[in-house]
Phi, psi and omega in degrees: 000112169270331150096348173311349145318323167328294169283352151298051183221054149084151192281127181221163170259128180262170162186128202289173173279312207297358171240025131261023182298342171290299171319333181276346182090026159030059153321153185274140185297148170206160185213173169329308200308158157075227168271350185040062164252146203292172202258071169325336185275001202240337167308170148086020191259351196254186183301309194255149184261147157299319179293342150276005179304295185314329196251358152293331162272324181280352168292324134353312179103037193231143149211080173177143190236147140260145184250138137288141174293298205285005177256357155270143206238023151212149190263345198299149155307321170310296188282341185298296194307300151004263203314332198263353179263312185307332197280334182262004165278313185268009167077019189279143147260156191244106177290327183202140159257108142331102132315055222268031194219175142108173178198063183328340131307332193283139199309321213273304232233023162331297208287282187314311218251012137274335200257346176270332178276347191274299182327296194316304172322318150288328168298320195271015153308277222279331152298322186099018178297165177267001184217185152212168195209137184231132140320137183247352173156146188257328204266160185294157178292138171194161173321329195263346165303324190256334181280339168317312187295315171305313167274354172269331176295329095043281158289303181309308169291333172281346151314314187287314193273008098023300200248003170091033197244147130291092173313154176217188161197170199232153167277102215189130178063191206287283164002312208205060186259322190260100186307011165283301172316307188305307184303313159318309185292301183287342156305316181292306167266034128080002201073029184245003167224113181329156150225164181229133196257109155279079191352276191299004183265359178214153166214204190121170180292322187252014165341284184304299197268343177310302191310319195284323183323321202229002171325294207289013179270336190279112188258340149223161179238157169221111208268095196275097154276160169262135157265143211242012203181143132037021189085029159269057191299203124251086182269012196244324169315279171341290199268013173265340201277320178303322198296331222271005179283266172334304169273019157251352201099346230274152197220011158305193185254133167272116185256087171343138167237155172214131178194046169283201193259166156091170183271339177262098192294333223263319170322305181302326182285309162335300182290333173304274178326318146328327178254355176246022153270339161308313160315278160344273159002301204263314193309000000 
């Protein structure tokens, strides 16, 4: 079972909790290290409850979310069951919980930081989500490096399917610094684990073409502009980066991203969307 249904239900607009981290009270990042316990004092602080989110993007006009792990701020059943009642009372479906910690490479702690992520995987079972989205690795690339990642995305995936979730992983960090590496890595496992093509994780002279090298591996995107300002977009970036979506096929959720300067998180998400419904439109 590979779960690729999952993810295979026509190209839509998304939107991350990370490009509401304001609206939310910019809770604090925690990972696996230490107690890995959530930094409870840094919740509750913004306009908006995670828990009132949802029906704040479809008020918005979006229906599908990706979750950050660190925007949630209790684990309990009780609040999971909340939270997965809040997403069906407002029709969101919660496409990915972003795992946004851990490191399945790393020489000392592979071990810890798979048994955290596997936990995370399971929660997003119990949200009802349709993914997890993992890291594939931070230590440099080399061969013995990339076979670490393989056998832990690997493991992980037989948890998500386990839990009825589509693993997925992103070209993000060292591991998956090169579209030789990403191809490789998703060649090696065979469809049992996904990808999310991320506008915004590389940059550089070979930018462009590094992005068309592995588009067509994409099963959601996250369509990150960069803003240099305010309601200042890079609309020439954003829409070279859009064609190389489109003429790959690509037929997933555009998951808006916004993390530019100024505080109206929800402006920036306007403008990101004025140029990518067109797309949408063509798909």
């Amino acid at each position: 079972m590979t779960n690729t249904t999952l993810t295979n239900q026509g190209p839509r607009l998304s939107v991350s909790t990370w490009s509401l981290h304001r609206q939310l009270g910019q809770p604090d990042f925690y990972g696996p290290d230490g107690e890995a316990q959530i930094p409870v004092l840094t919740h509750g602080r913004g306009e908006v409850s995670l828990l009132d989110l949802p029906a704040r993007v479809a008020e918005f006009g979006i229906n599908t979310l990706e979750l950050c792990h660190f925007h949630i701020p209790r684990l309990d059943n009780g609040y999971l069951n909340e939270l997965r009642g809040a997403l069906e009372a407002a029709d969101v479906e919660l496409f990915s919980v972003l795992i946004d910690h851990g490191d399945i490479t790393h020489p000392d702690h592979a071990d810890r930081d798979l048994t955290w992520i596997g936990e995370w995987i399971d929660i997003a079972g119990r949200l009802g989500a349709n993914c997890a989205r993992a890291i594939a690795g931070k230590a440099a690339p080399s061969p013995e490096t990339l076979e670490m990642s393989r056998s832990g995305l690997q493991q992980l995936a037989e948890r998500a399917d386990a839990n009825g979730v589509r693993l997925m992983t992103e070209n993000w960090f060292s591991v998956l610094s090169t579209p030789e590496n990403v191809i490789s890595l998703l060649d090696k496992l065979d469809g049992r684990v996904g990808f999310c093509l991320d506008f915004g994780n590389w940059v550089g002279e070979t930018k462009y073409a590094d992005l068309e090298a592995i588009a067509s591996r994409a099963e959601s995107c996250h369509t990150k502009a960069h803003f240099s300002a305010p309601g200042e977009m890079d609309t020439d970036d954003y829409v070279q980066c859009l064609e190389l979506t489109k003429d790959a096929g690509f037929s997933g959720p555009h998951t808006l991203i916004y993390d530019g300067p100024g505080d109206d998180e929800w402006e920036g998400l306007t403008i990101e969307r004025g140029v990518v419904e067109s797309y949408l439109k063509q798909a």
